[in-house]
C-alpha positions in Angstrom: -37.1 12.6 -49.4 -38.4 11.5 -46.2 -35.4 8.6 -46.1 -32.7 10.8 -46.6 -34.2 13.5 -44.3 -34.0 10.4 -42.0 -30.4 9.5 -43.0 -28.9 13.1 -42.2 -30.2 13.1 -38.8 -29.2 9.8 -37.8 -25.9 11.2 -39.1 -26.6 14.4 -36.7 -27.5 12.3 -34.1 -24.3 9.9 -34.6 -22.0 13.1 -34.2 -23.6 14.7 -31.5 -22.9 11.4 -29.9 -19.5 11.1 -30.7 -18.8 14.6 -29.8 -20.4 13.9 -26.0 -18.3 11.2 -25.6 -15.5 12.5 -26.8 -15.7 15.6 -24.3 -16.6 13.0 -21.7 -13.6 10.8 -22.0 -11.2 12.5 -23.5 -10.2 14.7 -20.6 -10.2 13.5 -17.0 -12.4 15.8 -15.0 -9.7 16.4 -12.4 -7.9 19.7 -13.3 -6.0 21.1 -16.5 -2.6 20.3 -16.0 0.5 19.5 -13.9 4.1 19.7 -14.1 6.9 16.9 -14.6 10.1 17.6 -13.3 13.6 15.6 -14.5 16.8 16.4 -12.7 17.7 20.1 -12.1 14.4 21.8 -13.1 12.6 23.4 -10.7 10.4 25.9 -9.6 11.7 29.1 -7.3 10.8 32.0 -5.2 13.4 34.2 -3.7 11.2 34.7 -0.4 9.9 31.5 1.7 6.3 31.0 1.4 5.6 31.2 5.4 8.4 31.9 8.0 6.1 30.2 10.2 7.9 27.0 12.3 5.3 25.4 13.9 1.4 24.4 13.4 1.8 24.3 9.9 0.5 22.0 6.5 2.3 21.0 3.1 0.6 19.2 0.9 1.0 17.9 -2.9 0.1 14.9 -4.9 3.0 13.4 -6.8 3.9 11.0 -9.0 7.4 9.3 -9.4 9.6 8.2 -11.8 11.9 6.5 -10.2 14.9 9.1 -10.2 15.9 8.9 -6.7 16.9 11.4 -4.1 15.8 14.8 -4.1 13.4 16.9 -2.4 9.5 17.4 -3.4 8.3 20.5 -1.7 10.9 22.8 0.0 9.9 26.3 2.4 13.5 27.4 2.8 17.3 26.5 2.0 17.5 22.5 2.4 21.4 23.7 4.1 20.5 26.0 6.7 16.4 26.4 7.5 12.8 25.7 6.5 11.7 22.4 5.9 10.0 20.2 3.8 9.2 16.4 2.0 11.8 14.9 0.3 12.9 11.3 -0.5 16.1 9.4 0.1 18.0 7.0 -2.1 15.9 4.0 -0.6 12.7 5.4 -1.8 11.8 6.5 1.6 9.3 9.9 2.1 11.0 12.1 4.5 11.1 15.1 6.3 13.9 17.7 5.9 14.9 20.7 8.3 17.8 22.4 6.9 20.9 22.5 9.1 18.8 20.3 11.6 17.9 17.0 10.7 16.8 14.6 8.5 14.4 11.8 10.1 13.0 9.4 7.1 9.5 7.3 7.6 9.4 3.1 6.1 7.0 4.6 3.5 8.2 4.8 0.3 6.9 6.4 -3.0 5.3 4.1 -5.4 6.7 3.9 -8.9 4.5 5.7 -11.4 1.4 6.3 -9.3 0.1 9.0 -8.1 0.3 9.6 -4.2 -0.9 12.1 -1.7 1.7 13.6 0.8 1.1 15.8 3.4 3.5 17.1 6.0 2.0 18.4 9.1 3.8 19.8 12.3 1.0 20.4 15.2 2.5 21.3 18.9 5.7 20.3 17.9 5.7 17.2 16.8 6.2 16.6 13.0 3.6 13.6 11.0 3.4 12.4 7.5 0.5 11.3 5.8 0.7 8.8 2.4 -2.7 9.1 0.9 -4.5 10.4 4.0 -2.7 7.4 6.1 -0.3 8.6 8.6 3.5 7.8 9.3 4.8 9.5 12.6 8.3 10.9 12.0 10.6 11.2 14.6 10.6 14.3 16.6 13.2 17.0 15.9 14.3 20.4 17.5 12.3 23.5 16.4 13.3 23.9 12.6 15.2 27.3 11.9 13.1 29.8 10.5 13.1 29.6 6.6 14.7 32.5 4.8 16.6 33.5 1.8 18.1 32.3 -0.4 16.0 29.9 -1.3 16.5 26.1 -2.7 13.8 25.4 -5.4 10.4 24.9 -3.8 9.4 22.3 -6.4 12.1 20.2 -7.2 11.2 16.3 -7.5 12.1 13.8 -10.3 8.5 13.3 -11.6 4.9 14.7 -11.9 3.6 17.2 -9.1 -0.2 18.4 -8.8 -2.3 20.5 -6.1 0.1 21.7 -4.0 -1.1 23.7 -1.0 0.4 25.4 2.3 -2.0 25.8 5.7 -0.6 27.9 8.7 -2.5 25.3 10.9 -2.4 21.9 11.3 -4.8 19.9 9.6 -6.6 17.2 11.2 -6.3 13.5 10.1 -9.9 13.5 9.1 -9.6 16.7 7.2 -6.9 15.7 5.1 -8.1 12.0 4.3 -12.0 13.7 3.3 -10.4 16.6 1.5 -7.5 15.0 -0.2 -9.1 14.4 -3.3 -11.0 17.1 -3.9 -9.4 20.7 -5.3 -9.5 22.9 -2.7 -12.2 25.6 -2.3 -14.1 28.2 0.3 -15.8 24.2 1.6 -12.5 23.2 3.0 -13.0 23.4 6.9 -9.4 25.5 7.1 -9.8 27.6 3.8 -9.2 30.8 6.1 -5.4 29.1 7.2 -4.7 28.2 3.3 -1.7 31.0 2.4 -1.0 29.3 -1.1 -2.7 27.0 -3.0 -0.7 26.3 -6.9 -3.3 24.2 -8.3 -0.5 24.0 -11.4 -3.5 24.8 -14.4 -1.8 27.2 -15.7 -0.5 24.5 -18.6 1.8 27.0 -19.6 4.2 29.8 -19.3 6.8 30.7 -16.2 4.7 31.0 -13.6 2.6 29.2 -11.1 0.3 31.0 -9.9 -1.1 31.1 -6.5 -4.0 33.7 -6.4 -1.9 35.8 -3.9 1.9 37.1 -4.4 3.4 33.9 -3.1 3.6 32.5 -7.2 6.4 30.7 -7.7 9.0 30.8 -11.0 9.4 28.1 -13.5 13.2 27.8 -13.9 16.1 29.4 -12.3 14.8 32.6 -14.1 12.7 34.5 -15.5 13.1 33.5 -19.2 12.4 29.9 -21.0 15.5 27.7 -20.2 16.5 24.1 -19.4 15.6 24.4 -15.7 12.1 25.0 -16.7 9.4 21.8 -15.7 7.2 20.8 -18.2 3.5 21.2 -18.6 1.5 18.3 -19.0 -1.8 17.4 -18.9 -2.9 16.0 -15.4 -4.2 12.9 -14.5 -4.2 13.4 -10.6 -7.4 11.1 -9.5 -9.2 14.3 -7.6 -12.8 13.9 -7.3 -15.0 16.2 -9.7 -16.4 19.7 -8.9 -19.8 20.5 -8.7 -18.9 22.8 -12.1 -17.3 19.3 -13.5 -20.3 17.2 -12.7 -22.6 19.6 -14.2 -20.7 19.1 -17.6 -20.5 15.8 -17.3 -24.8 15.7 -16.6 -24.7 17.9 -19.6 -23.0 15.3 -21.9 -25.0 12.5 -20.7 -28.1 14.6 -21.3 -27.4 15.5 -24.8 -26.3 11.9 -25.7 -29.5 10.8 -24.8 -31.3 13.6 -26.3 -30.0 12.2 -29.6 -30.3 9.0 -28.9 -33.8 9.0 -28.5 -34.2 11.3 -31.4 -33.0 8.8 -33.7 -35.3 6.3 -32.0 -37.9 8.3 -32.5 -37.2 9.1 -35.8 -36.4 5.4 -36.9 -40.0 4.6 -35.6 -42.0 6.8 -37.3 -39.9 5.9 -40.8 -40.7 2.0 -40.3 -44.3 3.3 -39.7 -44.9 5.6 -43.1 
């Protein structure tokens, strides 16, 4: 009796270890989900995010496929005003002002990796930073103020995660310390943040923005071709305090059975 009381809970204890594992590797600790784009799907809003021109933030990690030119993050018609990142048919990360110009950096995306852009304009004078390194951009004339109608806002020819607008221009230290961590009320400029689509929806036509600036999955409302897809993300953010308590919490109850069955093995060799 006392053997195969053993027995089960060794069994027990093997689960219980396969289950904390399992919840420990399974699933990156980095956010729910993401969206992949292929040519002409998109994401929409039929009002610009910020009509703001100057002093200003876009940022979004993203990973390419290799599709070539389009544009990644778009505040405005890509024809006429706004701006936004974007990427020509040499691979190269640019910056597009709609109806002004069009200046490309010597950076170009990396094929199947995930990257961090951010797209800051600060007195004037437009910079981009590639994972928190930065590539000054030529300067250009005061973009035209973005208005409708609108060209998609997410349009890019690959995976696209934590995307974020400031009315301010982050620093270069703020944006290489906070790149690759999700954004929260720690961020030195959470009061400038006007949308944040942290893209965990994982489903459905929206992405949501916790203020009325969500954008639309598709060129409508309804389930179509246009529509991204949901995927689970793999964007290499840095875990939340919330994430690093689960993960304690696995590591604590895989050594809870562990030493169970140790226990338990002991005094069985003993009787």
């Amino acid at each position: 009796m006392r053997v195969s009381s053993f027995f089960s809970k060794v069994l027990f204890g093997l689960m219980l270890g396969f289950v904390s594992v399992t919840s420990l590797f399974a699933a990156p600790p980095t956010g729910n989900s993401a969206l992949q784009f292929t040519a002409g799907q998109v994401c929409t809003r039929t009002t610009p995010i910020s009509t703001i021109t100057d002093n200003l933030t876009m940022q979004c990690w993203v990973k390419w496929n290799g599709g070539g030119v389009g544009t990644i993050f778009y505040n405005g018609n890509g024809s006429f005003n706004g701006y936004g990142l974007c990427v020509n048919g040499s691979n190269q990360i640019g910056l597009l002002c709609g109806g002004v110009t069009n200046p490309f950096s010597t950076t170009t995306l990396a094929l199947n990796t995930w990257q961090h852009l951010a797209l800051v304009r600060n007195a004037g004078t437009w910079s981009l930073y590639v994972n928190g390194v930065v590539t000054t951009l030529a300067s250009v004339s005061n973009p035209n103020v973005p208005a409708a109608p609108l060209d998609a806002v997410l349009s890019f020819n690959g995976l696209i995660d934590e995307v974020s607008f400031f009315n301010t221009a982050l620093s270069p230290a703020n944006i290489l310390a906070y790149k690759d961590v999700p954004i929260s009320a720690g961020h030195p400029n959470f009061g400038n943040l006007v949308a944040y689509y942290q893209l965990n929806e994982g489903t459905g036509q929206t992405a949501g923005s916790g203020t009325s600036l969500d954008l639309q999955l598709g060129l409508t409302a309804g389930a179509e071709a246009s529509d991204p897809t949901w995927v689970v993300s793999d964007v290499p953010l840095v875990p939340t305090i919330g994430e690093w308590g689960m993960i304690a919490l696995t590591a604590i109850l895989l050594y809870a059975g562990y030493h169970y069955i140790s226990r338990r093995k002991t005094a069985v060799t003993v009787a």
